[in-house]
N, C-alpha and C positions, 0 to 999 in steps of 0.2 A: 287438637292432637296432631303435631305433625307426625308425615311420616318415619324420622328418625324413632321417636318414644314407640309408634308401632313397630317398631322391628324389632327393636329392644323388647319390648314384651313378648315377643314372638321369638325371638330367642332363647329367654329367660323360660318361657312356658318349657320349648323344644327339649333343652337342657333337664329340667326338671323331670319331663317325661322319658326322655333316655337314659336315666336314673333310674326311674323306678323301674323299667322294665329291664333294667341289668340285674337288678337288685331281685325280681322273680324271677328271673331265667337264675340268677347265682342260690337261689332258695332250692327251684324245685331237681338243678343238677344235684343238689346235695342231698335233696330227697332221694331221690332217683338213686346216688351211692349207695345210701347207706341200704337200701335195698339192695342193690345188687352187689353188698357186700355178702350176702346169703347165696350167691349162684354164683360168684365169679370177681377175686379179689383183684385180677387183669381191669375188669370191667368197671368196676370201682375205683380206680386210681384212674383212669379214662374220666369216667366222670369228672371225679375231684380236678382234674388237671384243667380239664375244660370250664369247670366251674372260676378256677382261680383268674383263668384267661377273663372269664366274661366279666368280671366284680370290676365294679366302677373304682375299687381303689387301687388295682393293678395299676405299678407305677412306670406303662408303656404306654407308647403313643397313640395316636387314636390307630393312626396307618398299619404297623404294627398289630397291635392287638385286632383288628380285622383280620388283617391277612392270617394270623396264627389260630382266632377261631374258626373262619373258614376251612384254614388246613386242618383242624382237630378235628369237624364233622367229614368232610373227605376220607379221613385215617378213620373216624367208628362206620362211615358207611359202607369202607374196604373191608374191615374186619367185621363188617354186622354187631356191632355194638351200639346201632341204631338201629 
């Protein structure tokens, strides 16, 4: 096996795994709304926003969609909606 095919599966794996873990963080913000559509419908569009940010099929760049979900937990940290 050279080197090359291990990188390649080691990217392929990396890819895969950062999929699925967008894919539970975009699960459980949505859980998370639709509860705190019961206390607070601010709070809930917060979520869902931040949810649509983090879905692996938002169709922004990686660069982008970092820097935008970092700035949406900054903005619920400021307003305690975390």
């Amino acid at each position: 096996m050279s080197a090359k095919d291990s990188a390649s599966k080691l990217e392929f794996f990396l890819s895969k795994l950062e999929d699925f873990v967008c894919w539970l963080l975009f699960g459980i913000l949505l859980v998370v709304a639709v509860h705190a559509l019961l206390l607070s419908q601010i709070a809930a569009l917060y979520y869902i926003a931040t949810a649509v940010l983090v879905c692996p099929r938002t169709p922004l760049s990686t660069n982008v969609r970092v820097a935008s979900v970092v700035l949406a937990f900054i903005v619920g940290i400021a307003f305690r909606l975390i």
